[in-house]
C-alpha positions as CSV (number, residue, x, y, z in Angstrom):
1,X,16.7,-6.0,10.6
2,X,13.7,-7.7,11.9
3,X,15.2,-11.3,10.9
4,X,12.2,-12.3,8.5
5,X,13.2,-14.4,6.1
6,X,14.2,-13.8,2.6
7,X,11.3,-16.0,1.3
8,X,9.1,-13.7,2.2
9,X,10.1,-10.1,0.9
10,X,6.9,-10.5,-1.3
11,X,5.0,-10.0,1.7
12,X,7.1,-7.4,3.1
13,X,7.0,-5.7,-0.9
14,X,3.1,-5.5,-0.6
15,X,3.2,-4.4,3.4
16,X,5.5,-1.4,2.4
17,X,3.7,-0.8,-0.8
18,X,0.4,-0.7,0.5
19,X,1.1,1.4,3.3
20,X,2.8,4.1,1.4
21,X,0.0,4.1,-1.5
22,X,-2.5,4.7,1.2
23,X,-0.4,7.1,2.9
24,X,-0.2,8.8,-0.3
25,X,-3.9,8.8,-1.4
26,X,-5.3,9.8,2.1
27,X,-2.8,12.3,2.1
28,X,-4.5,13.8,-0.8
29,X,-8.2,12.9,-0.3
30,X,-7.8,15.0,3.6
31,X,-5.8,17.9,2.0
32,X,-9.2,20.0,1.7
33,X,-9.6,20.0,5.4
34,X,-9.6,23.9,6.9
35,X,-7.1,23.5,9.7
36,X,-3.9,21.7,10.1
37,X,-4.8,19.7,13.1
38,X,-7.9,18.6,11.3
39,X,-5.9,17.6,8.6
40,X,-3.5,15.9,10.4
41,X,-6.0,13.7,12.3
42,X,-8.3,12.9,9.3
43,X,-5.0,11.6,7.3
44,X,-3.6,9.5,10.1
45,X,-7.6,8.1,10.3
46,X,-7.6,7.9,6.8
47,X,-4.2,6.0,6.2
48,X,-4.8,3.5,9.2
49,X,-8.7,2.8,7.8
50,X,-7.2,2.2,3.9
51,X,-4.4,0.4,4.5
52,X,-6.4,-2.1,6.7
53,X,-8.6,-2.5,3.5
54,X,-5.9,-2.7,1.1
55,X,-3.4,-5.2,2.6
56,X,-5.1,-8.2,1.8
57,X,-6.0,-7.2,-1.5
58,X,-2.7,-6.0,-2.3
59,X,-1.2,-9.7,-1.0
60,X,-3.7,-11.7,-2.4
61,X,-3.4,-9.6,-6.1
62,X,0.1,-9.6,-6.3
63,X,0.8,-13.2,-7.6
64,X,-1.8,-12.7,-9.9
65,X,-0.9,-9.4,-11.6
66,X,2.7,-10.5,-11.6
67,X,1.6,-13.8,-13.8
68,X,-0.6,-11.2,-16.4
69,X,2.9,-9.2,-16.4
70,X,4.8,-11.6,-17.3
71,X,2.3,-13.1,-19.9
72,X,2.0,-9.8,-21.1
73,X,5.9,-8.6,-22.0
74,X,8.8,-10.8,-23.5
75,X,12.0,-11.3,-22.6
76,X,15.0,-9.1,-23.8
């Protein structure tokens, strides 16, 4: 493992998340592309531009859509 500490898995949540959300969405945005290497290359650009954009918002919203969550459901 790469010996981060436990405390912060929320951090590591939102890194992983992020990245595979943006993955996902360039993914789809670049599917009209005509050839495979153009597709290829405007995903990867894609990803790498969105996920740079989304990583601080997805860190920085966490804590607060986790609060409306919890304010927003009851316990079992």
């Amino acid at each position: 493992m790469l010996g981060i500490s436990r405390r912060y898995s929320h951090f590591m949540f939102a890194v992983i998340q992020s990245g595979l959300t943006c993955l996902i969405a360039a993914g789809i945005a670049s599917f009209p592309m005509v050839t495979m290497s153009q597709f290829v290359v405007h995903w990867l650009v894609s990803w790498v531009i969105s996920w740079v954009m989304m990583l601080p918002v997805v860190v920085l919203a966490a804590p607060l859509i986790q609060s409306i969550s919890v304010r927003l459901t009851s316990a079992d």
